[in-house]
C-alpha positions in Angstrom: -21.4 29.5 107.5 -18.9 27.3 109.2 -17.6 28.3 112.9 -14.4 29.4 114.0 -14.1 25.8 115.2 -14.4 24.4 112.0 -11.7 26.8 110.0 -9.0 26.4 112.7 -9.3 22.4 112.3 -8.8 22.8 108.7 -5.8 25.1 109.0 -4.1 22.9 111.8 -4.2 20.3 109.9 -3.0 22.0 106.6 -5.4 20.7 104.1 -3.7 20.5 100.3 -6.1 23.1 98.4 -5.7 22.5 94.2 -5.3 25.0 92.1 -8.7 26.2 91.0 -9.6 26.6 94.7 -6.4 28.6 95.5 -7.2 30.7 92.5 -11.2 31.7 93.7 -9.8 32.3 97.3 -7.4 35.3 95.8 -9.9 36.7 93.8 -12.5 36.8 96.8 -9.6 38.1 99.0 -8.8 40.6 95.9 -12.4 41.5 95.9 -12.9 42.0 99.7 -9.9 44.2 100.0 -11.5 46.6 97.8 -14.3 47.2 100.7 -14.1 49.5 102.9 -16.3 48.0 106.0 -13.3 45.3 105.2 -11.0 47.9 105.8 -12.3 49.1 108.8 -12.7 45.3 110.3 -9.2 45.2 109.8 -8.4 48.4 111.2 -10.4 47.7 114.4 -8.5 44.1 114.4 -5.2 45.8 115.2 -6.3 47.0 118.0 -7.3 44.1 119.6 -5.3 41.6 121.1 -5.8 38.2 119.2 -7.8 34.8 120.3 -5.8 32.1 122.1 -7.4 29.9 118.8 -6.1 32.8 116.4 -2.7 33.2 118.0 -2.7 29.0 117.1 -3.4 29.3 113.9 -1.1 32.0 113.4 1.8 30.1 114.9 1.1 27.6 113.0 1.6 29.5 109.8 4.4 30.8 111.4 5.6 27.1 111.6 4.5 26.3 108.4 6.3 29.0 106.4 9.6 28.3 109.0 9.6 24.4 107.3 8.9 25.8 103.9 11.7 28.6 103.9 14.1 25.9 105.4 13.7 22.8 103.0 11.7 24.5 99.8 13.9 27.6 99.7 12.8 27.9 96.0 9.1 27.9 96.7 7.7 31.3 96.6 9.1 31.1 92.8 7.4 27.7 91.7 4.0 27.4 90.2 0.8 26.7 91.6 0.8 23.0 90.9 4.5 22.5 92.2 3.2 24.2 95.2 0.4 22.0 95.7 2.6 19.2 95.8 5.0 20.2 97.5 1.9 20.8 100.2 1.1 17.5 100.1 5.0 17.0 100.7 5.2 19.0 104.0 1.9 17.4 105.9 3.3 14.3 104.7 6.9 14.8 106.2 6.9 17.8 108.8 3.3 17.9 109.9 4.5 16.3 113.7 7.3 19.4 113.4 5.2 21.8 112.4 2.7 21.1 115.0 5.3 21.1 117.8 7.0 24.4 116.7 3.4 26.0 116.6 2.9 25.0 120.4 7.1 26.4 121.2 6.1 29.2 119.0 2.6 30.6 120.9 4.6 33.2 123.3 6.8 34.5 120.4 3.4 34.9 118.5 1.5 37.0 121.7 4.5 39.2 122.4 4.5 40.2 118.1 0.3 40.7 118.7 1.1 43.0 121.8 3.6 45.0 120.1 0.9 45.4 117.1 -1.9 46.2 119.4 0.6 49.3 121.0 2.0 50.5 117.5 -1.9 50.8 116.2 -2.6 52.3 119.2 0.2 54.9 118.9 -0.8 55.3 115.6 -4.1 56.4 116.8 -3.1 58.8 119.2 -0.9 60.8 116.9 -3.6 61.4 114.5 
């Protein structure tokens, strides 16, 4: 099992996954949304405030899909291998930017998990 450590290296740093790898990750995601002590982990995730490390790996993404959506505008349609590449493409070019916008972006990313942490929360209390 690798720590927490360990995954948020590899997601900072954006490591180019190929194709069969990206394919068993969404079937094990498939499969684990299916379970229902999943569900509940996730259902007792929004109502906690994230990590400092998590709210840096999800500013990151944040960063990441901010690059994409600006120079690949096309990307979401392209196949898997295109995607790949064009991966490889955006650590190449924008990693520096991506990492810079993930640091500008780390307030932006704990007001959104504050206003997730009150809707589940109100959510909650009306049932």
């Amino acid at each position: 099992m690798r720590s927490f450590k360990e995954l948020y290296d590899e997601l900072t740093e954006f490591r180019v996954v190929s194709k069969a790898a990206r394919k068993k990750m969404g079937l094990r995601m498939k499969r684990l949304m299916k379970s229902a002590s999943h569900q509940k982990k996730i259902e007792k995730s929004k109502k906690k405030i994230a990590s400092p490390a998590k709210m840096k790996i999800k500013a990151a993404k944040m960063a990441k899909e901010f690059v994409i959506n600006k120079y690949y505008p096309k990307y979401k349609d392209m196949g898997v291998a295109q995607r790949v590449k064009i991966d490889q493409q955006i650590q190449a070019k924008y990693g520096a930017m991506i990492a810079k916008l993930s640091v500008k972006w780390i307030k932006k990313v704990r007001s959104k998990e504050i206003e997730k942490v009150k809707k589940a929360r109100e959510i909650k209390q009306d049932a």
